[in-house]
C-alpha positions as CSV (number, residue, x, y, z in Angstrom):
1,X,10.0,61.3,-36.2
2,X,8.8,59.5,-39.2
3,X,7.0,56.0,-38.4
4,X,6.0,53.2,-41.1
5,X,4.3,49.5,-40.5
6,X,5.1,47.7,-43.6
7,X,2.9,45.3,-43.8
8,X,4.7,43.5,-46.7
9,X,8.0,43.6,-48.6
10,X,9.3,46.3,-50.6
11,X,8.8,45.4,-54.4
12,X,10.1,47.7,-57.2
13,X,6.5,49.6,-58.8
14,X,6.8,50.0,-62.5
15,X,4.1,50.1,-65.4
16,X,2.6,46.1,-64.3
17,X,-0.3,47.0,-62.1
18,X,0.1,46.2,-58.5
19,X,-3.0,46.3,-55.6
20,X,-0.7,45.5,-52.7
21,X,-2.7,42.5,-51.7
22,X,-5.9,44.9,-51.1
23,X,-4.1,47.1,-48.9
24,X,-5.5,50.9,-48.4
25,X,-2.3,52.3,-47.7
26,X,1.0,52.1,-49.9
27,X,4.6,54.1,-48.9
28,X,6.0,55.1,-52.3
29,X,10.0,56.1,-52.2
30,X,11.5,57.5,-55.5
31,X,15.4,58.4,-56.3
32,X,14.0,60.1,-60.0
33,X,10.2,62.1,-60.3
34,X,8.2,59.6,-60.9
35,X,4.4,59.6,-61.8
36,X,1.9,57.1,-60.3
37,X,-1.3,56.3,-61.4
38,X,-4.5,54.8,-59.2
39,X,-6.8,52.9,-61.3
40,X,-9.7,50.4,-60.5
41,X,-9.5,47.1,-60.4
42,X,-10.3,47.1,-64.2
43,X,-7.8,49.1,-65.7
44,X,-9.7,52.2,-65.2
45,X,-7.5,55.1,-64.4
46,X,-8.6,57.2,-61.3
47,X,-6.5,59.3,-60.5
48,X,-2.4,61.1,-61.3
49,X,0.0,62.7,-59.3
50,X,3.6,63.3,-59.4
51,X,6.3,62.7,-56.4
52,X,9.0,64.9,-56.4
53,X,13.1,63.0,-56.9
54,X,13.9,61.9,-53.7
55,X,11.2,62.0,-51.8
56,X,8.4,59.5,-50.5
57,X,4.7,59.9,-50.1
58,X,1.7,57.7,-48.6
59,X,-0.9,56.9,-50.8
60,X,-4.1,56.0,-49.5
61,X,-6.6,54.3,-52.0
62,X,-9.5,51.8,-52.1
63,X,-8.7,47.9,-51.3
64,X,-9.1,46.9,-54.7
65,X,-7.7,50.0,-56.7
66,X,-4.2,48.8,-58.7
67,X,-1.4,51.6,-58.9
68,X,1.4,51.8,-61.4
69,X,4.5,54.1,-61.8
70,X,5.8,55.5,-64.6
71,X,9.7,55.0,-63.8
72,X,10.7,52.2,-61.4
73,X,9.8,53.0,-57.8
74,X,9.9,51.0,-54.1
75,X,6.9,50.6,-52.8
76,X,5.1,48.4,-49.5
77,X,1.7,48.3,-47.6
78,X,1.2,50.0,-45.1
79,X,-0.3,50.2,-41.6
80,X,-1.2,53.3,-39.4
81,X,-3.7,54.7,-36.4
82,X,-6.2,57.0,-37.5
């Protein structure tokens, strides 16, 4: 059983940087392979990785860290338990 706790709204992640209002913890659904990129707050790139087409992935990353995608992806905060 898959579980999620958005904690916001879906929005549509493309190449306009997006923090997810400080959230840790952002689902990430794709229909294509998509690319997303972590960055700090300052434009900074952290960190790559690819998702796989049709497939969906939680990202976890520091409050203020931005992420962006290189096709157009859906995309919420997140809640869980650790």
């Amino acid at each position: 059983m898959r579980i999620i706790k958005p904690l916001g709204n879906v929005i549509t992640l493309t190449s306009t940087a997006n923090s997810f209002s400080n959230a840790t913890l952002v689902y990430i659904a794709t229909g294509n392979q998509a690319t997303i990129n972590v960055a700090y707050s300052n434009g900074t790139n952290r960190y790559s990785f690819s998702i796989p087409a049709s497939n969906f992935m939680f990202v976890e990353k520091s409050p203020t860290d931005v992420l962006t995608a290189n096709v157009a992806v859906s995309a919420t905060a997140a809640a869980y338990k650790g």
